[in-house]
N, C-alpha and C positions, 0 to 999 in steps of 0.2 A: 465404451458404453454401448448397451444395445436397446431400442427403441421397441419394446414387446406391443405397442398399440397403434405404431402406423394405419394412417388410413381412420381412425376410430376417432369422431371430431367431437364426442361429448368428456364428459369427466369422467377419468380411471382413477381410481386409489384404493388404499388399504392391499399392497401385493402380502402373499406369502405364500413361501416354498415348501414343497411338498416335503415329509420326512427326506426321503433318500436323494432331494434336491434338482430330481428330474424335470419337475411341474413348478408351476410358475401357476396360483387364482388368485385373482383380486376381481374389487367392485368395478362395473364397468356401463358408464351415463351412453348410448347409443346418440343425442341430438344435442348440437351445440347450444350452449346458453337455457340451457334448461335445466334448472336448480333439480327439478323434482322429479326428474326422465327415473324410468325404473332402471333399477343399480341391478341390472344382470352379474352373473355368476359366469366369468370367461377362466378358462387355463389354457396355459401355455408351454410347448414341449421348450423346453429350456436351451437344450442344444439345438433341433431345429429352427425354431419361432412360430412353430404349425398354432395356431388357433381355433379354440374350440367353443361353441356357445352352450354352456350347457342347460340354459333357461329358454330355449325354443319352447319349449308347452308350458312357459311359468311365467304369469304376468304378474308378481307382485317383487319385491326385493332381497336381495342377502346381505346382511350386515353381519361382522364378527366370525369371517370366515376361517373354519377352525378343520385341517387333515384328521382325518385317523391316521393312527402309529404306522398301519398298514399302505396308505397312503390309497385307497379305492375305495375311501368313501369320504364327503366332506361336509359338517355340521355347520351350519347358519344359523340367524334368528331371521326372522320376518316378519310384517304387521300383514294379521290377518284376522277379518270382523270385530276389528276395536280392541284384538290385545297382541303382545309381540310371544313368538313360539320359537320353539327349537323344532326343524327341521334337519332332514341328514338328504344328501345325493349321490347315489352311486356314480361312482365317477365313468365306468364304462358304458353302461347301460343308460345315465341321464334318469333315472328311477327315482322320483322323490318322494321321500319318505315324512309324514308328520308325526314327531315324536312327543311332543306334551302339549297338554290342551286343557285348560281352565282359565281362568279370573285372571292373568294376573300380566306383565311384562317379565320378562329377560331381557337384564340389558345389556350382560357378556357372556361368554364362556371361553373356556381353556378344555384341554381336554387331561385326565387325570385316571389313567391307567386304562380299564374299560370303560368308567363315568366322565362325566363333563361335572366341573365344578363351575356355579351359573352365579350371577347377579343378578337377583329378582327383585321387581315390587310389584302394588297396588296400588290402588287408590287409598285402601286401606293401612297397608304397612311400607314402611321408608324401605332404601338398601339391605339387604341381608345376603349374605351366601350361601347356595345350597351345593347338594352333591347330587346330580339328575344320573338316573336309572336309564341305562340308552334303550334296553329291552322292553320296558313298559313306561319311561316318561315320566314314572313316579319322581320324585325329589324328597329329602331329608335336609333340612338346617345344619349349616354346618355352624354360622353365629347367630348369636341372638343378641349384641352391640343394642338394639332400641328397644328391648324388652321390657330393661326398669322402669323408661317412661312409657313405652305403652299400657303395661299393665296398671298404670295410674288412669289412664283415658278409657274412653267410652266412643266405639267409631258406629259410626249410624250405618244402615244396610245398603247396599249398594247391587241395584236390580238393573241385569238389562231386558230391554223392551224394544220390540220391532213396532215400529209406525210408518203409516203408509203414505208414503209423498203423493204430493200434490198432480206429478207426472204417474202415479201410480207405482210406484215402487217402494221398495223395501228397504227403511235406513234403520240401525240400529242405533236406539238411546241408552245413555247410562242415566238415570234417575236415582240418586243419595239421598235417602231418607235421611229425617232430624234423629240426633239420639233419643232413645225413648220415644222413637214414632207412634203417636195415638190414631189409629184410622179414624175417630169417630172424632178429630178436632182438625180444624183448618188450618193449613198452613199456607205463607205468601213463598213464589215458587219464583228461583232464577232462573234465568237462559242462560248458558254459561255458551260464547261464541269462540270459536276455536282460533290462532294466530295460525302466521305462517305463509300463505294460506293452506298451505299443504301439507299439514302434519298432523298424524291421527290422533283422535280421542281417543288412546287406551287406557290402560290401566295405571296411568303411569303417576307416580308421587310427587310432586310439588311443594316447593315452601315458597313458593309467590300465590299461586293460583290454585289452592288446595280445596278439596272440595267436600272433603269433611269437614274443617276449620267453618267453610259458608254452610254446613248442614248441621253443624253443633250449635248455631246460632241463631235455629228453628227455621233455617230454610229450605225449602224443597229446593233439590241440584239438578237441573237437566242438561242434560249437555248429549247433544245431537253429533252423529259421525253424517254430517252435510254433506254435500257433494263438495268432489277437492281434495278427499283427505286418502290414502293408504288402506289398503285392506280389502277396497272390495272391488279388485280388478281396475283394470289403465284407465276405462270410459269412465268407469265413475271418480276419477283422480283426477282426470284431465279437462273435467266439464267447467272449472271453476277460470282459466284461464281465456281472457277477454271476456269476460260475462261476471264479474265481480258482484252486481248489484242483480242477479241472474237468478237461477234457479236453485242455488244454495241459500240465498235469502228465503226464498219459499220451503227450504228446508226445515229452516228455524221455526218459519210457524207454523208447518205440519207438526214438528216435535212439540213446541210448546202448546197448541192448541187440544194435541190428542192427551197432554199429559193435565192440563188445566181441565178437562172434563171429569177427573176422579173427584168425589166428593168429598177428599178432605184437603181438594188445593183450593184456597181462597183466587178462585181468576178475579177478584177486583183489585189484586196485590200482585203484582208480575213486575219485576227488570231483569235488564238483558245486562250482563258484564262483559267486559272481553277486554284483548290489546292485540296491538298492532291491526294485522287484519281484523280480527276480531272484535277492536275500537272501531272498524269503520264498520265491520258490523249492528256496531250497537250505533253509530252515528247514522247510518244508512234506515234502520228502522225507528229510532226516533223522528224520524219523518214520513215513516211509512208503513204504521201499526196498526193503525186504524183502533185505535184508543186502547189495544191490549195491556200495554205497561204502562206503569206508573214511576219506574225507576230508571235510570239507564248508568254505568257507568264506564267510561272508557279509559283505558290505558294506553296510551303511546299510537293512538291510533290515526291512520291517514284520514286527514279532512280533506284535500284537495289533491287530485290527481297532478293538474301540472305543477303544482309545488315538490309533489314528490319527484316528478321525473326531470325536473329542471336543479335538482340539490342531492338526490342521491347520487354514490358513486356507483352503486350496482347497478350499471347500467345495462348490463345483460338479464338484469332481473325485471328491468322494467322494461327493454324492448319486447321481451316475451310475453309475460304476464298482460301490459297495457297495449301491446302493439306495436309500440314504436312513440316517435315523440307525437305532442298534440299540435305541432303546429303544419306536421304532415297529412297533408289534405284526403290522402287516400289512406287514412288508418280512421 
């Protein structure tokens, strides 16, 4: 056996071998005990063990790390401004290239001749497969498996929206119109609060937490990329750890405040949903709303910090995130 990541103390996984078996890229966590450290893109000379970083100018993630036939270039997905992409890297040069860009997530790809055959959704639409154009990023259906029941359904529009935080900056919202949205009739509007804490609001389809399913059911969807989540560079990913009840809470009601000002959101009818983090998000602002909601529901979510840190086993998840234990005077 040979050890390709000596020295490298966070999380490596997902290896594969270049076509002609030279190279040796897999995901690679840079800082111990940190679930959420960005997943750089490392290769490895196979017969040396030389190492090479090839995300030096790239602060977001590679997931679904997939060679060309050629072996000198190598295709990823990535979360980038709230939806996942297909991306390619020159392998000599470190040159990254963004190859498709709209609405929606990838959630795998293979590579299939000169195309990538992908795993896409929406918020909109479940799993399907396409065949992606590597020249232009275009893509063509290759199934259409949820056809017969979609074309029964009616999916409400789904708009993103930049609102501007509280610290001054710029978060992007997804807002899910009802079906048959009427501008000129009120609707009551969710905050929909994200779990994890560190996992982005994309585009991504749900049969827990769907958000067409709360939009066909006349509600306004909001749902904020808060601080904490993927996509929009390490600072804004990394703000959300020790600061829980922090500046991502002010996130929420930049989003829900700026999106309750249209006049056909009823602001006397607002709740906040969520789980896990996102339960304590909604637990966190039913005490600290200052009379905005009228709803609140929470799934699976933390009410107490030393209960969590005294009964979970991930305890690498809560030295980092909380600090350390609470009975540690200098945390």
């Amino acid at each position: 056996t040979k050890n390709f990541t000596e020295g490298i103390e966070g999380y490596d996984m997902n290896p594969v071998f270049s076509p002609d078996g030279a190279w040796l890229a897999w995901e690679s966590m840079p800082r111990d005990g940190y679930e959420a450290d960005q997943a750089r893109l490392l290769i490895a000379n196979v017969e040396t063990g030389e190492r090479i970083n090839l995300f030096e100018a790239f602060e977001e993630s590679a997931h679904n790390i997939t060679w060309s036939a050629d072996g000198k270039t190598i295709y990823f997905i990535t979360d980038i401004e709230a939806t996942k992409e297909i991306y390619s890297i020159d392998v000599a040069t470190k040159a990254i290239t963004r190859i498709t860009n709209g609405m929606h997530d990838y959630k795998s790809i293979q590579l299939a001749g000169n195309k990538l055959v992908a795993r896409k959704v929406s918020m909109s639409q479940p799993d399907e497969l396409f065949l992606v154009n590597l020249a232009d990023g275009t893509d063509t259906p290759l199934t259409q498996v949820t056809k017969p029941i979609l074309d029964q359904l009616e999916m409400g529009k789904v708009e993103k929206r930049w609102v501007k935080t509280s610290d001054g900056k710029q978060m992007l919202v997804w807002v899910v119109l009802p079906v048959n949205f009427d501008p000129n009739k009120k609707y009551p509007a969710l905050l929909y609060c994200q779990g994890g804490p560190q996992g982005a609001v994309s585009q991504f389809w749900s049969y827990r937490w769907n958000m067409q399913m709360m939009a066909a059911n006349d509600y306004i969807v909001v749902a904020p990329n808060r601080r904490g989540l993927q996509g929009f560079g390490l600072e804004w990913l990394e703000q959300i750890s020790k600061d829980y009840g922090g500046q991502n809470i002010q996130d929420y009601l930049s989003a829900i405040d700026d999106v309750a000002k249209e006049p056909y959101v009823d602001a006397e009818h607002l709740g906040a949903v969520g789980a896990s983090y996102g339960g304590f998000s909604v637990f966190y602002l039913a005490g600290n709303h200052n009379k905005r909601f009228k709803a609140f529901v929470s799934h699976c979510g933390i009410f107490n910090f030393e209960q969590m840190y005294a009964t979970t086993e991930e305890m690498w998840f809560v030295e980092w995130d909380l600090g350390g234990a609470y009975w540690d005077k200098s945390n």
